[in-house]
C-alpha positions in Angstrom: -28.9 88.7 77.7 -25.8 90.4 78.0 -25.7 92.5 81.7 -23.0 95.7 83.0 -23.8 95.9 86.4 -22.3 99.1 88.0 -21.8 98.4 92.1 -21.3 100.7 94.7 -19.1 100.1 97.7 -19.7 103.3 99.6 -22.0 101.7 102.0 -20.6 100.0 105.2 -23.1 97.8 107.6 -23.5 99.9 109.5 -24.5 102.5 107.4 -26.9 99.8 105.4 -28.4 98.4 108.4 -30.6 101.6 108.4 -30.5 102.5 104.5 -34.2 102.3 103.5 -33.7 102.8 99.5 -34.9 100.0 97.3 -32.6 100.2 94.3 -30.7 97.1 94.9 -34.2 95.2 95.3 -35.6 97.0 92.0 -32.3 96.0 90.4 -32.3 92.7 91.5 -36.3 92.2 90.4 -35.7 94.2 87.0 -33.2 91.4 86.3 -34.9 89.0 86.9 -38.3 89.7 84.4 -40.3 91.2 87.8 -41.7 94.9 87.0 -42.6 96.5 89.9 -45.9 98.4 89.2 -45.6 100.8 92.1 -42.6 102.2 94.0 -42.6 104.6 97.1 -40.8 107.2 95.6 -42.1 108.0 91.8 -38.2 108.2 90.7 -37.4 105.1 92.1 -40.6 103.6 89.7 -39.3 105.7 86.7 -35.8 104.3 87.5 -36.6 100.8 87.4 -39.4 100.9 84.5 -36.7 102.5 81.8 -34.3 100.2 83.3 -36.8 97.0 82.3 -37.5 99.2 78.8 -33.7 98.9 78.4 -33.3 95.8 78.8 -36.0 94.7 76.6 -34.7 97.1 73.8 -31.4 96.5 73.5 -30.4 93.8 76.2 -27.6 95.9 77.8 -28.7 97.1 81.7 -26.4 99.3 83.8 -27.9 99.5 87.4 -26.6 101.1 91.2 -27.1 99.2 93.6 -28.6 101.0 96.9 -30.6 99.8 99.9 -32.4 96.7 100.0 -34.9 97.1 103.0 -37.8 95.6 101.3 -40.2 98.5 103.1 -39.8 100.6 100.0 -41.6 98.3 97.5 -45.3 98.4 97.7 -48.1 97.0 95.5 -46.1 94.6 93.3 -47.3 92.9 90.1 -45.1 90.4 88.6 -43.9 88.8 85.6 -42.5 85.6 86.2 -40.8 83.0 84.4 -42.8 80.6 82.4 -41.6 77.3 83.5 -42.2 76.1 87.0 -38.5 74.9 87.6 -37.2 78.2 87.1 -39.8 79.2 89.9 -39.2 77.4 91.9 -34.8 77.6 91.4 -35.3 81.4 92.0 -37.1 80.8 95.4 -34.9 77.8 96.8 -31.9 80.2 95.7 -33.4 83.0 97.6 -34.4 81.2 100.1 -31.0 79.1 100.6 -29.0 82.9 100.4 -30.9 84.1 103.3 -33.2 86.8 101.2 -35.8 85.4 100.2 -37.7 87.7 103.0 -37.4 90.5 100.5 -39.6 88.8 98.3 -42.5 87.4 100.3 -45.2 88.3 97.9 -43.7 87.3 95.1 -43.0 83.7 96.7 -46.1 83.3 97.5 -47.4 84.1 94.3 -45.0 81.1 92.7 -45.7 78.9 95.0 -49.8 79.1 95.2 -49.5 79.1 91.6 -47.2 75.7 91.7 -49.5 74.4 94.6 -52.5 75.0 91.6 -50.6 72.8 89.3 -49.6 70.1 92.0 -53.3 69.8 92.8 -54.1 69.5 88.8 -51.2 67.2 88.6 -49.9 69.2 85.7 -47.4 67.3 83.2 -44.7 70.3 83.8 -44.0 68.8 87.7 -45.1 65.3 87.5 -43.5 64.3 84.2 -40.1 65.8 85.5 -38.1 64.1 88.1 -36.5 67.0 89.9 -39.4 70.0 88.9 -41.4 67.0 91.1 -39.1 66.6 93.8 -37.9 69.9 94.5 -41.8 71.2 94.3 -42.8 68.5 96.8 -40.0 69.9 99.3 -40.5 73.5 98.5 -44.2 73.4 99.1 -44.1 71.2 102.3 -41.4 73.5 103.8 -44.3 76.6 102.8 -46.9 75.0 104.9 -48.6 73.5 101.5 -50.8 70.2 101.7 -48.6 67.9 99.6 -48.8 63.8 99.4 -45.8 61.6 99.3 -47.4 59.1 97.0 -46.7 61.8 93.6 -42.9 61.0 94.0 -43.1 57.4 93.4 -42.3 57.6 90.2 -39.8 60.0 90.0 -35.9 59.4 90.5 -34.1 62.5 91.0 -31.3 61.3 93.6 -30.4 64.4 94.9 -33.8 66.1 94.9 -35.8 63.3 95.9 -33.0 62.5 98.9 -33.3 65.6 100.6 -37.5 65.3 100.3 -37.0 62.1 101.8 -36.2 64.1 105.2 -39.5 66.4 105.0 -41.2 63.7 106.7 -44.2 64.9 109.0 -45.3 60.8 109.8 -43.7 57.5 109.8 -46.6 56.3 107.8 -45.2 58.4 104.6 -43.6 54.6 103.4 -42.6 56.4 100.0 -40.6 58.7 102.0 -38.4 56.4 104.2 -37.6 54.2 101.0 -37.1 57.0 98.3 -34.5 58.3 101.3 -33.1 54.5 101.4 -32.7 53.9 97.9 -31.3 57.4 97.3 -28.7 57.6 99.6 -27.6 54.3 99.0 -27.2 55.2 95.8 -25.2 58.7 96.6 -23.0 56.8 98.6 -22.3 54.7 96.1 -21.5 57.3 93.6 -19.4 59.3 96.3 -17.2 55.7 96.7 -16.8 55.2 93.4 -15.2 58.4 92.8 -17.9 59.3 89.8 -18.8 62.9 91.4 -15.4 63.7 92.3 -14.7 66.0 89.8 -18.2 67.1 89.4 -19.9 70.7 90.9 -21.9 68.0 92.8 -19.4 66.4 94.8 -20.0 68.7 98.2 -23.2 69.3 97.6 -24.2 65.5 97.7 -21.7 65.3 100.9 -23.0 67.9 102.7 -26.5 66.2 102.2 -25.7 63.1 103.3 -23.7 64.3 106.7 -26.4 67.0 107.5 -30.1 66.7 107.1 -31.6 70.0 106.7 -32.6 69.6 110.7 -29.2 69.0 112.1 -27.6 72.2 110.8 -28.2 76.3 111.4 -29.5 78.1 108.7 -27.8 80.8 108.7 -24.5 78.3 108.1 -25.9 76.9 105.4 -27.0 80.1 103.9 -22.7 81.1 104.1 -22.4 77.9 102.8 -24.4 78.5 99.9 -23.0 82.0 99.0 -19.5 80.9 99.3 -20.2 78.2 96.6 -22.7 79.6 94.6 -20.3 79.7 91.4 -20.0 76.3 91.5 -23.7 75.3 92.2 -25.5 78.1 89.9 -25.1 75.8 86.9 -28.3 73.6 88.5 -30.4 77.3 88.6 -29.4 78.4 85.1 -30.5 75.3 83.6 -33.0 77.8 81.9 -32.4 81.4 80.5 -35.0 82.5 82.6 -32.8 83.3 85.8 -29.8 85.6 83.9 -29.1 88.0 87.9 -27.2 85.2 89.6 -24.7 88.0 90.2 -27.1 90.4 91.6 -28.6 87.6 93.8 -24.9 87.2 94.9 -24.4 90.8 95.6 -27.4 91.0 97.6 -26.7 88.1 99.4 -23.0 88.6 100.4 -24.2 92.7 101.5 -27.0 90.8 103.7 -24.9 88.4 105.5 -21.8 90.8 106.1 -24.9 93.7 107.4 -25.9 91.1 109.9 -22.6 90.1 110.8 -22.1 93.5 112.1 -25.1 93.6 114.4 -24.4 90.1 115.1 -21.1 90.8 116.7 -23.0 94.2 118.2 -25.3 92.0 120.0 -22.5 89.5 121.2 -20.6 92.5 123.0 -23.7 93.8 124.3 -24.9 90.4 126.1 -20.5 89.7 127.3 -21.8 92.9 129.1 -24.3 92.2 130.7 -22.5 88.5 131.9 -19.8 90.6 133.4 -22.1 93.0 135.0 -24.3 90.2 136.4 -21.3 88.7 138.0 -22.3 85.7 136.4 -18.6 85.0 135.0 -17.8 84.7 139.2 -19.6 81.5 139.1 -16.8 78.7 139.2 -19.4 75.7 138.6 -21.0 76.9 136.1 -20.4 76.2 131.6 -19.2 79.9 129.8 -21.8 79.1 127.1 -22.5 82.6 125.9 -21.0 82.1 122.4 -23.1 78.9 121.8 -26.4 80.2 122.7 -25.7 83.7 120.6 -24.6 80.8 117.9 -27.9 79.3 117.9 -29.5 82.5 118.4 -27.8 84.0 115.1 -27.7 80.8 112.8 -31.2 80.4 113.1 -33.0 83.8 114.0 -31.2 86.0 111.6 -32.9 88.7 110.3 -31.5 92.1 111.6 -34.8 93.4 112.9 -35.2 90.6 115.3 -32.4 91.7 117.6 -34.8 91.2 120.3 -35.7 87.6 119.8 -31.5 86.9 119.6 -30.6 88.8 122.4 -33.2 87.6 124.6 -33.1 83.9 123.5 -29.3 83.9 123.9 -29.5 85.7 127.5 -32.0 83.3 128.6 -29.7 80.8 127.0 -27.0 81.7 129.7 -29.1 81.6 132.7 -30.3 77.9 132.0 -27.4 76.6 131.4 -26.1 78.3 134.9 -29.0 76.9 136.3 -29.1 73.5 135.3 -25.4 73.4 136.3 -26.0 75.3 139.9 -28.4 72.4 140.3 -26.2 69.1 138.6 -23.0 70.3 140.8 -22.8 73.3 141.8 -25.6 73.7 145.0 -25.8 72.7 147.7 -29.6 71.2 148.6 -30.0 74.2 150.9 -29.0 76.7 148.1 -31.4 74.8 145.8 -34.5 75.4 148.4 -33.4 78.9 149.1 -33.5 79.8 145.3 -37.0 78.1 144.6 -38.0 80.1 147.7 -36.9 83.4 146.1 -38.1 83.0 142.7 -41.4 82.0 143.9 -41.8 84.9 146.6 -40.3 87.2 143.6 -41.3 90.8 144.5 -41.1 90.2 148.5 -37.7 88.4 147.9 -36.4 90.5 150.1 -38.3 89.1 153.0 -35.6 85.9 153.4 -31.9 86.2 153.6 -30.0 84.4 150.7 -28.2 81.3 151.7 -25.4 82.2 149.8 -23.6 84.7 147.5 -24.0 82.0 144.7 -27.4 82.3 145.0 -27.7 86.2 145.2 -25.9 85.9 142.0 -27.9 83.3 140.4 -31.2 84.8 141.5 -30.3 88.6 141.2 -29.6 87.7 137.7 -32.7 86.1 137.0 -34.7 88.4 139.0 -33.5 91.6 136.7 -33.6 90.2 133.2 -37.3 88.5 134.1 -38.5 92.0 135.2 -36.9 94.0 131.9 -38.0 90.9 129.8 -41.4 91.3 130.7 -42.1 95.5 131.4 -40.7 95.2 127.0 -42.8 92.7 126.5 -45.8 93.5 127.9 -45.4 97.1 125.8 -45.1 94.9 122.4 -47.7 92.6 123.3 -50.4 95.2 125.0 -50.6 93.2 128.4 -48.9 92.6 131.1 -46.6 89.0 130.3 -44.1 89.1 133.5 -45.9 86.6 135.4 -46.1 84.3 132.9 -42.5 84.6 132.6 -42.3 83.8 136.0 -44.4 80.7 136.7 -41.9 79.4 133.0 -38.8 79.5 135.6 -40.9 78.2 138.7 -42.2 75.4 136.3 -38.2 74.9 135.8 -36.8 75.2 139.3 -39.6 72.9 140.9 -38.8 69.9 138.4 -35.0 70.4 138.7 -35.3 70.4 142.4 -37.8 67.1 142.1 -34.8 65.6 140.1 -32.3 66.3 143.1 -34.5 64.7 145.4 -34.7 61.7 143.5 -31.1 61.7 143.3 -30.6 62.3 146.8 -32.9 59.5 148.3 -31.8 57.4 145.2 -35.1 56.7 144.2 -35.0 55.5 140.0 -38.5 56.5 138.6 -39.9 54.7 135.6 -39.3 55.9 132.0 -42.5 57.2 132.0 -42.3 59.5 135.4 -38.5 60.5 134.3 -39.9 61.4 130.9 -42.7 63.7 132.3 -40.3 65.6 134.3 -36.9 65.7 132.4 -39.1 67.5 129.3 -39.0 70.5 131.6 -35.9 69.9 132.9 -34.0 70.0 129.9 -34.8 73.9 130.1 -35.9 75.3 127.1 -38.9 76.9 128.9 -37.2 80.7 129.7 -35.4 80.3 126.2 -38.0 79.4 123.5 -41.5 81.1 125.5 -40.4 84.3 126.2 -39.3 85.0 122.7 -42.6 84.0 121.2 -43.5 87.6 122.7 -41.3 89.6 120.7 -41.7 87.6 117.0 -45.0 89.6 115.5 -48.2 88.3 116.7 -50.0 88.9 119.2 -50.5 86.4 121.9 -53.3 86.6 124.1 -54.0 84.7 127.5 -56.2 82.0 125.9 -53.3 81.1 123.2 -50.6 80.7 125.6 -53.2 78.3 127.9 -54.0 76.3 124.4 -53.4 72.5 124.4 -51.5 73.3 121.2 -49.1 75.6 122.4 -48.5 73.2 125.2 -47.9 70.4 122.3 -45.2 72.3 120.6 -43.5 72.5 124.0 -43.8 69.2 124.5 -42.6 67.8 121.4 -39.4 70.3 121.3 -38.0 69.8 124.6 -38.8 65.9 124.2 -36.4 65.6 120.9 -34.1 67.7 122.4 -34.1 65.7 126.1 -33.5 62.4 124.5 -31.0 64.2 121.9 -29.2 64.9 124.8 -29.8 61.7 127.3 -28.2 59.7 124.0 -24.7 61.6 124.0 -24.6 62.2 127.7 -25.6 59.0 129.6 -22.2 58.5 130.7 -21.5 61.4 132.3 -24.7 61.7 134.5 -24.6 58.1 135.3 -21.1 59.3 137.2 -22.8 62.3 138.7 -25.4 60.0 140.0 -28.3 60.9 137.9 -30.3 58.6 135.6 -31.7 59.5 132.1 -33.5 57.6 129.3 -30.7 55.5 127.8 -29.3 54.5 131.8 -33.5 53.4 132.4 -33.9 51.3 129.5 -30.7 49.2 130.4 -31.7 49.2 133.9 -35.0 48.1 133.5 -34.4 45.4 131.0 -32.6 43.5 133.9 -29.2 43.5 131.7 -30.6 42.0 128.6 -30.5 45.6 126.9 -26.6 47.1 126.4 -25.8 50.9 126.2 -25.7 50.7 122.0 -28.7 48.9 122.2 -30.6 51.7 124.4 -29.6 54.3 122.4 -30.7 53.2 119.1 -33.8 52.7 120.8 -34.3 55.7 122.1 -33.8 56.9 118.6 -37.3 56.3 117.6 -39.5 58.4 119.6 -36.5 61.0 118.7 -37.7 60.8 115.2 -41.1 60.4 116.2 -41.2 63.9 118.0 -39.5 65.8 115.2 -41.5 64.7 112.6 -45.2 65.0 114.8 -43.6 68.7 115.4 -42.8 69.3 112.3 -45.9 68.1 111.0 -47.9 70.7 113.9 -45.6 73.6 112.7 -46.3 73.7 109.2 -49.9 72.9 109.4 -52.2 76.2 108.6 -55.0 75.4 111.3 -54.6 76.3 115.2 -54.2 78.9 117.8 -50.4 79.3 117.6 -49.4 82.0 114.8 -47.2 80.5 112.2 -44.1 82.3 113.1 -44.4 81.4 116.3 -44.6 77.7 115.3 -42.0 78.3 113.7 -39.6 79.2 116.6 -40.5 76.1 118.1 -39.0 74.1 115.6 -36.1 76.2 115.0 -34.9 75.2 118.2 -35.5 71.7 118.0 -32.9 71.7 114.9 -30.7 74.1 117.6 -30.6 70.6 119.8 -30.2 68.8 116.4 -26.7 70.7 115.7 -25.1 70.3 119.3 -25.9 66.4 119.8 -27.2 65.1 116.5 -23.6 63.2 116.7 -21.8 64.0 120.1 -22.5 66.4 123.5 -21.1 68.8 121.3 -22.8 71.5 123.6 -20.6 70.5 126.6 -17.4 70.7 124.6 -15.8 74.1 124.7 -14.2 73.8 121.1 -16.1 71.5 119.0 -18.3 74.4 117.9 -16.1 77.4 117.8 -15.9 76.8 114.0 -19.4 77.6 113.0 -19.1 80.2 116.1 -16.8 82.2 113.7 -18.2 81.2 110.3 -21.8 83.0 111.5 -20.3 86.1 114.1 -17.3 86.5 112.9 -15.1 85.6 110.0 -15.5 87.5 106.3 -17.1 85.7 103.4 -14.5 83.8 101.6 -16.1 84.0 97.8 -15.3 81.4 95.5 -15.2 81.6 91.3 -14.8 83.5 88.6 -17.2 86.3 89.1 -16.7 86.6 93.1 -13.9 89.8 92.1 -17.2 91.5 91.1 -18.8 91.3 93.6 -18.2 94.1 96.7 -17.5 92.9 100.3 -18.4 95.7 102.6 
């Protein structure tokens, strides 16, 4: 089909962040064989319809692009593409571009209809190594009930490499040796120079250095625009798919809209660290950046402003916290601000111990208060003291931590493991946002085994994520952690290298049991909440999958700028058509 697209470059973020037409969206879906049967505003319907008509006529289409807020499309029928690998391309595209949100009902659509034909074990997936592969990750990822054992006979390296890492249980055997063979064998090719000069080349190195759960989605998602020239070709393997360049141009005018509010939110929260006098604190780690970082690359939609600025706030005050309490309190000022926190409203009945603590607590004190009276509006009941007993849950295990350190008492693995889950502090972060993410969350979901499970699991990945990277350093401060216990308990025979690869396993074991609890349908959590859960867990993946890369205060600062910051840097032919606003 031959395709003049017309683009308009009047619209600036900031202007778009608001813009609720739906002509890029109708363009984009007119493109890409999906008639819209019902539009919010009749012209908008007539618009896209002849445009379709057009197309089929003569096979010339000259579209505008507009808004994209997905709002103005309503009551969509679809006509898809025939084969299920073109499916299925079009939503790991959208989805690896950071739109596929625009198109929830068509997704699902595609994939229950794919699910249909996984269940019938239909030639088209199983008699095709990658349509298999890439339908068993696709599906998994969806929250789709899909078995391991159907990929036993296929061989698509690439594919079947990165389904090897949706593993939900270290039963799935065909999982754990499809991943062997497979990277073996992409290493192999990568030594021997045969991809070198292939589109393939940093696509099979970035898969091989970063499992999808050690990296931030919204860095792969730049990642993905920025090469998507030079990876297309694996999409338009078919003639279904002829919009790459509109899926481009919707792409590039999300990420550079959410940039804008992105560095909007970033301001507003080096505000409010100014204003709390937090930035007086001498003990205590800047890491503002890092937490918006992992509040951005992974919660990035623009409407969830909330969820980011809250989760990146939070961010700051645990890390203060948890460094108040390592080195910078006294035991004394440790007491006084447990005593605070749990007298809360009659705080002012006890003098503070020191102006560190009046800082520390005043700060906590405020956001807990503003956190919950916006809370309690979204979720129709009052949430504050449930925020409340999340940081006395906090404080009362940090302090149990200091007193074993003081009296130099070494617990067992199984009494340091019970306490440092809490300790590692992702309680205030990860709960509170839960609140602000859709659903409702009544009393009796918030009490459920379940959603205690997911807490669990998450802050025990990310605790011995962490121990494994930062043994050394709290061994000099005097603390113990799960790498230090194994050696000490094993009388010697176990060395540092050895501890930490053991360690390693019930790592793996909690991500895949959470992963496995997230994406199943059943239970009293909401999916999206579920779904914030794990999010963080590959947060503590990025910063210590391969160092303490959260303590350092430039290891990061890359991928800092590549998601706040720094333009789009397009690459190809057809990147000088595509507008950069």
């Amino acid at each position: 089909m031959a395709m003049t697209v017309r683009l308009c470059s009047s619209l600036s973020p900031k202007a778009d962040a608001n813009n609720s037409g739906g002509h890029q969206l109708c363009r984009l879906m007119a493109a890409c064989g999906i008639v819209p049967a019902q539009l919010t505003r009749p012209s908008h319907r007539h618009h896209v319809l002849n445009r379709v008509a057009q197309v089929q006529k003569n096979g010339m289409m000259t579209l505008d692009v507009g808004g994209h807020d997905k709002k103005s499309v309503k009551n969509v029928s679809t006509v898809y593409p025939k084969h299920i690998y073109s499916q299925l391309s079009m939503v790991d595209v959208l989805e690896n571009m950071g739109i596929s949100r625009y198109f929830d009902d068509e997704i699902k659509c595609i994939l229950d209809n794919t699910y249909s034909s996984w269940l019938q074990r239909d030639e088209e997936i199983m008699q095709d190594v990658e349509t298999c592969a890439m339908a068993f990750r696709i599906l998994r990822m969806n929250g789709y009930n899909v078995s391991s054992r159907y990929l036993s006979d296929t061989g698509s390296l690439l594919e079947l490499y990165k389904a090897s890492k949706v593993s939900i249980s270290e039963d799935e055997f065909i999982l754990n040796c499809i991943g062997s063979w497979s990277g073996y064998l992409l290493k192999e090719q990568l030594s021997s120079g045969a991809l070198k000069r292939t589109p393939l080349f940093k696509e099979v190195e970035h898969a091989l250095s970063c499992p999808f759960y050690t990296t931030l989605d919204r860095l792969n998602h730049r990642r993905a625009i920025e090469h998507f020239n030079v990876s297309c070709h694996q999409m338009l393997k078919t003639a279904y798919l002829p919009c790459h360049e509109d899926i481009l141009a919707l792409a590039v005018r999300d990420f550079n809209t959410s940039q804008y509010i992105y560095q909007q939110e970033l301001q507003q929260l080096e505000s409010w660290v100014k204003e709390s006098r937090l930035d007086k604190l001498q003990f205590a780690r800047q890491k503002l950046a890092y937490f918006y970082l992992s509040a951005a690359g992974t919660i990035f939609p623009p409407e969830q402003s909330d969820v980011r600025v809250f989760w990146a706030l939070n961010g700051v005050l645990t890390t203060i916290v948890d460094d108040f309490f390592d080195v910078g309190g006294s035991k004394e000022e440790l007491e006084n601000l447990v005593i605070l926190v749990e007298m809360w409203d009659e705080h002012h009945k006890i003098e503070y111990y020191s102006e560190q603590v009046e800082i520390v607590f005043s700060a906590i004190y405020t956001s807990v208060n503003q956190l919950g009276a916006k809370a309690s509006v979204v979720q129709g009941r009052d949430v504050t003291n449930h925020l409340i007993e999340t940081w006395l849950n906090l404080l009362r295990s940090m302090m149990t931590e200091v007193e074993w350190r003081i009296s130099k008492y070494v617990p067992t693995a199984e009494e340091y493991l019970e306490n440092a889950f809490m300790t590692f502090a992702l309680g205030p972060v990860v709960l509170p946002a839960l609140y602000f993410v859709g659903p409702t969350l009544s009393e009796s979901v918030v009490r459920d085994p379940e959603y205690r499970e997911l807490f669990r699991l998450m802050s025990t990945c990310g605790r011995l994520l962490n121990d494994a990277q930062t043994y050394e350093r709290e061994y000099s401060e005097g603390k113990v952690n799960s790498v230090s216990l194994l050696v000490l308990q094993s009388g010697g025979s176990m060395s540092i290298e050895e501890a930490r690869s053991e360690i390693q396993k019930p790592i793996d074991a909690c991500r895949r049991d959470l992963l496995r609890m997230v994406l199943r349908q059943e239970g009293a959590v909401p999916r999206p909440c579920k779904e914030l859960f794990w999010k963080m867990c590959k947060v503590c993946y990025f910063f210590y999958y391969r160092s303490d890369g959260f303590s350092s205060p430039e290891e990061k600062v890359r991928e800092v700028n590549a998601v706040i910051n720094e333009p789009l840097q397009l690459k190809g032919s057809s990147s000088s058509d595509v507008p950069v606003w």
